[in-house]
C-alpha positions in Angstrom: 106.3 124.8 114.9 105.0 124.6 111.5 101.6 122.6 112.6 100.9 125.1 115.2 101.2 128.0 112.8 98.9 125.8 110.6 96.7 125.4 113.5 96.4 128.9 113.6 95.9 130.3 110.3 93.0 127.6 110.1 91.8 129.1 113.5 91.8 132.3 111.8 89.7 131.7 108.8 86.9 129.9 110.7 86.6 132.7 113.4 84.4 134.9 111.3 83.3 131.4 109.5 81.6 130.4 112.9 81.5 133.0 115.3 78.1 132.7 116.5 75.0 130.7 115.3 73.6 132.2 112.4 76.2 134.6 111.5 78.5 134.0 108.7 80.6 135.9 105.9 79.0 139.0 104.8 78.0 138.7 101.3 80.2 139.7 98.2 79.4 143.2 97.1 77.7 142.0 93.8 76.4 138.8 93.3 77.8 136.8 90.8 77.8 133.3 89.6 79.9 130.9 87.6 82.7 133.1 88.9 86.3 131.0 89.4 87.2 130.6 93.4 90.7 129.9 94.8 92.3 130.1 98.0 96.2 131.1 98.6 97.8 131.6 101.8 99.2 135.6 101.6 101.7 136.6 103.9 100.7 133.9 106.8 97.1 134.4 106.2 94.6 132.1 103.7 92.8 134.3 101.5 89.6 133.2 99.9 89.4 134.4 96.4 86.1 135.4 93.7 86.7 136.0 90.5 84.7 137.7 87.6 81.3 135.7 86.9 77.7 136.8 85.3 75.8 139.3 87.4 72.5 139.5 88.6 70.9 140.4 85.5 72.1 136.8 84.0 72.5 138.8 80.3 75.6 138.7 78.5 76.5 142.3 79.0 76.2 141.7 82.6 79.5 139.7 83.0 82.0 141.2 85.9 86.0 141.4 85.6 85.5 142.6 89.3 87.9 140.2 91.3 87.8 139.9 95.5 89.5 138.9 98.3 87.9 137.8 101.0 90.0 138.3 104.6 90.2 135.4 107.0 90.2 137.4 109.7 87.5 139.9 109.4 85.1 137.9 106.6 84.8 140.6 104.9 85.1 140.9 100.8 88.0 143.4 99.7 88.3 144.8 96.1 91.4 143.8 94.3 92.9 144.6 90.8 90.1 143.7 88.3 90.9 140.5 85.7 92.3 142.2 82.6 90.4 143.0 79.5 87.4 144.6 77.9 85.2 142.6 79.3 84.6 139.6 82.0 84.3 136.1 81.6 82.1 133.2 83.2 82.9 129.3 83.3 87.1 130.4 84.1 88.8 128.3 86.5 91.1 129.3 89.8 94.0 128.0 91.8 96.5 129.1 94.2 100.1 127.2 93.7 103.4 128.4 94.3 102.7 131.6 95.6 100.7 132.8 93.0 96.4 132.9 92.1 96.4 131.5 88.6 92.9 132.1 86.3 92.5 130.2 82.9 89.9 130.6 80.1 86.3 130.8 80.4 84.1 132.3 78.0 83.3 135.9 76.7 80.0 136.2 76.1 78.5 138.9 73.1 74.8 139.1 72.0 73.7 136.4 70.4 76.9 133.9 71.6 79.8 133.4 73.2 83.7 132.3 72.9 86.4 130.4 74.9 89.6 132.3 75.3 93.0 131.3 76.2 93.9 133.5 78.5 96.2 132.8 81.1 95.9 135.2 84.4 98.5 135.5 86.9 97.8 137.1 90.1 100.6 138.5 91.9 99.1 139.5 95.7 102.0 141.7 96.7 101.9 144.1 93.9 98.3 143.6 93.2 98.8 142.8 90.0 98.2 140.6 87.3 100.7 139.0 85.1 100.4 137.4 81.6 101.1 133.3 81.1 101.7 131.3 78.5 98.0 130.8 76.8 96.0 127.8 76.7 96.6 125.5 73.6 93.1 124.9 73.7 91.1 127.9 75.0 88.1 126.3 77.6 86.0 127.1 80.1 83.9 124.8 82.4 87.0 122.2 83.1 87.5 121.1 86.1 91.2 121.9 87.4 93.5 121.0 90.2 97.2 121.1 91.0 100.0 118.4 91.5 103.0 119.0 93.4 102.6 122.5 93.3 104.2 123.2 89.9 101.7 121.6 87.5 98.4 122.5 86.9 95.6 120.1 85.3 92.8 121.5 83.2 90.3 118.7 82.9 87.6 118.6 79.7 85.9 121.6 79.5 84.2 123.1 76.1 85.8 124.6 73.4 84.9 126.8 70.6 84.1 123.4 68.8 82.7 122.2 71.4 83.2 119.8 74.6 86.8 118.5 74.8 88.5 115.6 76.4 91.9 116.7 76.0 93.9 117.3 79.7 96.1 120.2 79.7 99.0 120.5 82.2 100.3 123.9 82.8 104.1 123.6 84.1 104.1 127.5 86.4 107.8 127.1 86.7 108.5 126.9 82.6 105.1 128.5 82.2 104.8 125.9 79.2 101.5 123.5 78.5 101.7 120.0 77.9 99.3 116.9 77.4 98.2 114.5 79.2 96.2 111.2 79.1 92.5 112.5 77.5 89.5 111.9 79.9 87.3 109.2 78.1 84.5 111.1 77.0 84.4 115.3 76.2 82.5 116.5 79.2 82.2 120.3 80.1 80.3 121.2 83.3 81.3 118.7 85.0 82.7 118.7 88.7 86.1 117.5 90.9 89.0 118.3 91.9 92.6 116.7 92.7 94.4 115.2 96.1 97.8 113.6 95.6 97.9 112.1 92.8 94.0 111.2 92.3 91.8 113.1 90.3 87.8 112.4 90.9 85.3 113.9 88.5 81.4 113.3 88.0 78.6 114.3 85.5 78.9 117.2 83.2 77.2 118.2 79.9 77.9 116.2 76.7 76.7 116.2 73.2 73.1 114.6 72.8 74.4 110.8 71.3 70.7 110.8 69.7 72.0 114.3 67.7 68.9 115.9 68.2 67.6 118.7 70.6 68.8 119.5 73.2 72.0 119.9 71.8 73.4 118.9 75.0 72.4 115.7 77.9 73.9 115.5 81.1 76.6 112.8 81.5 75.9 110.1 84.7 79.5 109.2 84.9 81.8 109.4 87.8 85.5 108.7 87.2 88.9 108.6 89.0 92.1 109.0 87.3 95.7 107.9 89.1 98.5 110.0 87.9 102.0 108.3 86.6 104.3 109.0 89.3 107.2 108.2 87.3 105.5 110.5 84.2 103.0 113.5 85.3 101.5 113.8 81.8 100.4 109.5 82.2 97.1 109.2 83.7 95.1 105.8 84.2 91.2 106.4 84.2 89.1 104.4 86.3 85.1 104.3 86.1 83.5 104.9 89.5 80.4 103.8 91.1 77.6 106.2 90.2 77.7 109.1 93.2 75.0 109.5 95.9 73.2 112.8 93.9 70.8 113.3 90.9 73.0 117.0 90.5 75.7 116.3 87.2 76.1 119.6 85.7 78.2 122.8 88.0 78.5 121.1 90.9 80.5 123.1 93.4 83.4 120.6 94.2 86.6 120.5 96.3 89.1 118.5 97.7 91.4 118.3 101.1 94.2 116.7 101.1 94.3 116.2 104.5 90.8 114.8 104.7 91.7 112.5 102.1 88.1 113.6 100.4 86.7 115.3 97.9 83.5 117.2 98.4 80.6 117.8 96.4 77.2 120.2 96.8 74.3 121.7 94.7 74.4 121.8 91.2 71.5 120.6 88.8 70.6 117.7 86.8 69.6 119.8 83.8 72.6 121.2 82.2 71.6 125.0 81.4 72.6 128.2 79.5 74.2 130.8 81.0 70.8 132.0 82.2 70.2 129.2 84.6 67.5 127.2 81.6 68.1 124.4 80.3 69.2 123.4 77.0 65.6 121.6 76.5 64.0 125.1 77.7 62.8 124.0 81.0 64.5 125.9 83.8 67.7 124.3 86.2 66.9 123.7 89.7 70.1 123.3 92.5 70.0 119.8 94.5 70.1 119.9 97.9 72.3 117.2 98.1 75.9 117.4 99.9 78.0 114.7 99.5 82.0 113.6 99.0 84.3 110.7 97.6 86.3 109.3 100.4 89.6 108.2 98.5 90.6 106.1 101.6 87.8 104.0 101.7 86.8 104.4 97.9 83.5 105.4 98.4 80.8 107.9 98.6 79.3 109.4 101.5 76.2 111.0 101.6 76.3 114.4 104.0 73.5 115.9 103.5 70.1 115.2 101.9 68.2 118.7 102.4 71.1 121.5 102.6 70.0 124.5 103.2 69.9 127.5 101.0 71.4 125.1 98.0 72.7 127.0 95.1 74.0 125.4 91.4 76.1 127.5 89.0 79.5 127.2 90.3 83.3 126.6 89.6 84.5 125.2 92.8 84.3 125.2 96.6 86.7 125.9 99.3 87.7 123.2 101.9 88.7 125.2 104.9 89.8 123.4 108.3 85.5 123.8 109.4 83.5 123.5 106.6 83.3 123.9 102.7 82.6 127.5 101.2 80.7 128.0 98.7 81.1 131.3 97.1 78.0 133.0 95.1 76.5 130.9 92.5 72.6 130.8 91.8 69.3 130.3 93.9 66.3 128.2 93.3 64.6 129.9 90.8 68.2 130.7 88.7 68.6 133.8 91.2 72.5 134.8 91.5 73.5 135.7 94.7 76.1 137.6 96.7 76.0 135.0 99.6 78.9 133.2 101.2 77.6 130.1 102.2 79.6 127.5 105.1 78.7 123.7 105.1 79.4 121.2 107.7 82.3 118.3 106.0 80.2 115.6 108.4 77.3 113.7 107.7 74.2 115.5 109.0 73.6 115.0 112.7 77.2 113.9 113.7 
């Protein structure tokens, strides 16, 4: 009984997904980018999840707090309780475990700069509500994040106020207390992966410039795998990969299924960039059109797609749904944001 009612909330979401050839989601009522994405099953029903994220205007007083739903059934985007605070914040990271959306740091941008907070955001869907956690010890956005047996959430890298970090912070939602973990090898922020099981894949990312001259930041070619302790959570053994099939290293949309036993990767760019979508050496970021995953059966990547269409860069995450991976807003060639909602086959091209 509890596969077919699986079978049927997946049925659900990819109705509206792929109803008919050339139709899709409607578009998020603003278009944003470098907004945190999440997905929680609410009462029987997976939920897709957008929230806060620069606008179209890519200034700094052009950040949302705006937060949506987006309904498996009908595709369509609903308004939910803003994010708390004076103003929004890009670069934050989203999950759904336990029952609950939960939204950590990102960065609050003024004229002239920015800052990482600590905030810890927890969404209640019943009340439509948002409750307070316990906040970050180190205040980041641009990690990478995942969950492991749905209690502890991992917040991977990321940059700090002082700059890239390679601390991992584990967030236990039960005690709603933060712990440390094994540090990745090198501080990376931007970088892109997610978490299945106990494995935890991450490639590329922005890093300091080793030559300590402009730009102050140089993307990072790395790809690395780290295997969780089972008998200690906060123990992780890191593992350099294999460089991945794409040139893209810096906000990569990336997620993983666990019942695909893969983690999926598209767009992104190979120039790590402001806020604005230009580059730390002042030439402007271009998305890749390359889709592509890790297969943690095999250990190996896969290349999916060479030339995906409408390829966008600028993100926090994708979605694996039962039919394809979603990619929610994010920015166009030519650092456009956008308000689509964009679905991509999980199969090589042509099968």
């Amino acid at each position: 009984m509890k596969v077919l009612w699986k079978f049927v909330l997946l049925v659900a979401l990819t109705s509206w997904l792929l109803a008919a050839p050339g139709a899709g989601p409607e578009p998020l009522p603003e278009a944003v980018s470098n907004n945190a994405v999440a997905m929680l099953k609410v009462k029987g029903q997976i939920e897709l999840f957008s929230l806060m994220g620069l606008g179209a205007k890519k200034t700094w007083d052009s950040v949302s707090n705006n937060a949506y739903s987006i309904d498996a059934d009908s595709g369509k985007a609903y308004t939910i309780h803003s994010v708390p605070g004076t103003a929004g914040r890009i670069g934050a990271m989203a999950i759904g475990v336990a029952d609950y959306l939960f939204l950590f740091g990102g960065y609050v941008l003024y004229q002239g700069g920015g800052m990482a907070v600590p905030d810890v955001g927890i969404y209640e869907t019943a009340g439509d509500r948002w409750l307070r956690g316990t906040d970050m010890p180190v205040g980041v956005g641009d990690a990478v994040i995942g969950s492991y047996r749905d209690r502890y959430v991992y917040l991977i890298g990321g940059r700090s106020n002082r700059g890239p970090v390679a601390d991992v912070q584990v967030y236990d939602v039960e005690k709603s207390r933060w712990l440390q973990a094994t540090p990745i090898p090198d501080a990376v922020f931007g970088h892109a992966g997610a978490m299945v099981g106990d494995t935890i894949i991450y490639i590329g990312g922005a890093q300091k410039n080793p030559a300590g001259e402009s730009p102050r930041f140089v993307a990072s070619t790395e790809c690395w795998r780290g295997k969780i302790d089972h008998h200690d959570f906060k123990r992780i053994v890191w593992t350099k990969l294999p460089s991945h099939p794409g040139s893209a290293q810096f906000r990569v949309a990336a997620g993983g299924s666990e019942k695909d036993e893969m983690i999926y990767f598209s767009g992104g760019s190979d120039n790590p960039y402001d806020y604005n979508g230009i580059g730390y050496d002042g030439k402007p970021a271009e998305p890749s059109p390359m889709t592509f995953a890790f297969n943690l059966r095999t250990g190996k990547w896969e290349n999916l797609d060479d030339n995906t269409p409408n390829p966008t860069m600028d993100h926090r995450g994708l979605l694996v749904t039962h039919e394809g991976l979603v990619i929610i807003g994010g920015m166009d060639k030519g650092q456009q944001v956008t308000a689509k909602i964009e679905l991509l086959p999980k199969l090589p091209k042509g099968k």
